[in-house]
C-alpha positions in Angstrom: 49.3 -29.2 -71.6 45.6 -28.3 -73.0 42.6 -29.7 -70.9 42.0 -32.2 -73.8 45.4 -33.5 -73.8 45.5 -34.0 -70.3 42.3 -36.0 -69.9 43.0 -38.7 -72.9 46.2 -39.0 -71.2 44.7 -39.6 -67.9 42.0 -41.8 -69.9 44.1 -43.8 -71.3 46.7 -43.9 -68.4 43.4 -45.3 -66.2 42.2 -47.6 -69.3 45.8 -49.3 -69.0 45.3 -49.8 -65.4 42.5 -51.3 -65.5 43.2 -53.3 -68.8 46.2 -55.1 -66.8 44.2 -56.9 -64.2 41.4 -57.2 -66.2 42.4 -60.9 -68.2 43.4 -60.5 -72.0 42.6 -58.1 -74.4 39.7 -58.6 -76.7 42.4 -58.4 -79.6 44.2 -61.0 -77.6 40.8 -63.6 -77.1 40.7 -63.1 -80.9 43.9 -63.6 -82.1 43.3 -67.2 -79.5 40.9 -68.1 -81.0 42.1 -67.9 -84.6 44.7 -70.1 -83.9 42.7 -72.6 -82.0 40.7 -72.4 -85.3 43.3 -73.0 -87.5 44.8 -75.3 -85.6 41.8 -77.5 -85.8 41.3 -77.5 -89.8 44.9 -78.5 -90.4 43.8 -81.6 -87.1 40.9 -82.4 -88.8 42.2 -82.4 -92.5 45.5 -84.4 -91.5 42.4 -87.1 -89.7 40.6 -86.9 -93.0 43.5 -87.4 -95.3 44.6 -90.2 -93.1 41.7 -92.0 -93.0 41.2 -91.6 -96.7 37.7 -89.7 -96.5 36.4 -87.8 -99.2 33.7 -85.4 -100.1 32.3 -82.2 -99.6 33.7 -81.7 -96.1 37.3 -82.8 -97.3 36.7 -80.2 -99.6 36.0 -77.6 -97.3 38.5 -78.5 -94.9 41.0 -78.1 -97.5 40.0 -74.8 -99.2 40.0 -73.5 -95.3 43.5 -74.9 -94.6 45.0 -73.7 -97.9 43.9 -69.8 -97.9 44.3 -69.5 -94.0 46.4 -71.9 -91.6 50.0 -71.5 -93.1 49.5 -67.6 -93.3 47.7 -68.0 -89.4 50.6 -69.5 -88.5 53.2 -67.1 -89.3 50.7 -63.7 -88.7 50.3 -65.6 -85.3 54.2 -65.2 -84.5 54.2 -62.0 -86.1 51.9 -59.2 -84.0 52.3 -56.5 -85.9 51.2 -57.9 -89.3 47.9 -59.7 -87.3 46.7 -55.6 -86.8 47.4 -55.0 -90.2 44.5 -57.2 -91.1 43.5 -60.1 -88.6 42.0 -61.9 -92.1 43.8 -60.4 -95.3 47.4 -61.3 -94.2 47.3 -65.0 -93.5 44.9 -65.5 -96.6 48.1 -63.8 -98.7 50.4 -65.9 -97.2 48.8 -68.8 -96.9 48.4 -69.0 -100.9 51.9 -67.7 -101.4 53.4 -70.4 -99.1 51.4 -72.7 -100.8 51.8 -72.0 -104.6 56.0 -71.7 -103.9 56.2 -74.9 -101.8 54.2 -76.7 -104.4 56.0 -75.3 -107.2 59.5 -76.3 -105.7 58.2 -79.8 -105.3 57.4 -79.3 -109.0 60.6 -78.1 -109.7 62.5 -81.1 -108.7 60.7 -83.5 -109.8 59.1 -84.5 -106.1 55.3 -83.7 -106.7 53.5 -85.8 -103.6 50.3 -83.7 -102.6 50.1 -86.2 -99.5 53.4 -85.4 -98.6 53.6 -81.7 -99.6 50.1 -81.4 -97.0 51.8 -83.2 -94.1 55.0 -81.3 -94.6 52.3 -77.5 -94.3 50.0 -79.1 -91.5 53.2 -80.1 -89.4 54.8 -76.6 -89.7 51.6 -74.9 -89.3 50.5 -76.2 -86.5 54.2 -75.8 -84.9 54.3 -72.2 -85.9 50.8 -72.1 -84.7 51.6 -73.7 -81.0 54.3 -71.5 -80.7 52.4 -68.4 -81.7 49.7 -69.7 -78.8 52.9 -69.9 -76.0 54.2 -67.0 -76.8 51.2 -65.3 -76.4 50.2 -67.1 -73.4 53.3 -66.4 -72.0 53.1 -62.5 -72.7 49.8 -62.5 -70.6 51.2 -64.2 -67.8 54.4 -61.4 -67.8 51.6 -58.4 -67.8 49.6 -60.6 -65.2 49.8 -59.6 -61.5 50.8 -63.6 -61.2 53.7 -62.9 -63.7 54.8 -60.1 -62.1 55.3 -61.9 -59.1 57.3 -64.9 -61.3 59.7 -62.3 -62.3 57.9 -61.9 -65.9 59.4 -59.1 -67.7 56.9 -58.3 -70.1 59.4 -58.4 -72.9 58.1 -61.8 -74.3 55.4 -60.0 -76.1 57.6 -59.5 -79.1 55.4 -56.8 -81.1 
């Protein structure tokens, strides 16, 4: 094996050591902090929409929730997609879910924006809280704690 060779492989080998008792990843502390993020546009939109506030901070909230916390929820269960494109992918299918959902509704004759929203928030920020334990629990497997609970690492899922 080349010199080269050897040395990122001894790099890299040393990089993971280190990596795993160092806390989580920097891809990991962002990918956290998306969903707590997303998590809290669809809390605060579902406290506006209740409340029956209006203006240019409903507005906001609601162009944030519909091109990002439907398509943060599912990239957030989905690893492999989130290093596609941490910001691309949820916007995409966060407008997809949206425009087929609301074109079903459409369809049958059940058109309720109200309802339609709760319906998104609830499953986003399901998908999203799942997204966050699974996550949560992948770092505790690679932990030197979850090793000692019997953590297999296999919770990781990407």
């Amino acid at each position: 094996m080349p010199a080269a060779t050897r040395f990122c492989a001894l790099k890299k080998s040393r990089m993971n050591a280190l990596d795993r008792y160092a806390g989580p990843s920097a891809f990991a502390r962002k990918e956290q902090v998306l969903d707590i993020f997303a998590a809290l546009i669809a809390a605060a939109l579902i406290v506006a929409v209740s409340a029956g506030w209006s203006g240019p901070s409903r507005v906001v909230m609601t162009l944030a929730f519909a091109f990002f916390v439907p398509g943060r929820a599912i990239v957030s269960n989905w690893p492999r997609m989130a290093r596609w494109s941490a910001a691309a992918m949820p916007m995409v299918l966060s407008l997809a879910i949206v425009s087929v959902l609301s074109t079903a509704a459409l369809g049958v004759h059940r058109w309720d924006p109200v309802r339609l929203f709760d319906l998104e928030a609830a499953l986003s920020l399901g998908g999203l809280a799942i997204g966050m334990k699974r996550r949560h629990s992948a770092a505790n497997a690679h932990s030197p704690a979850g090793a000692l609970t019997g953590g297999t690492g296999d919770e990781a899922g990407g």
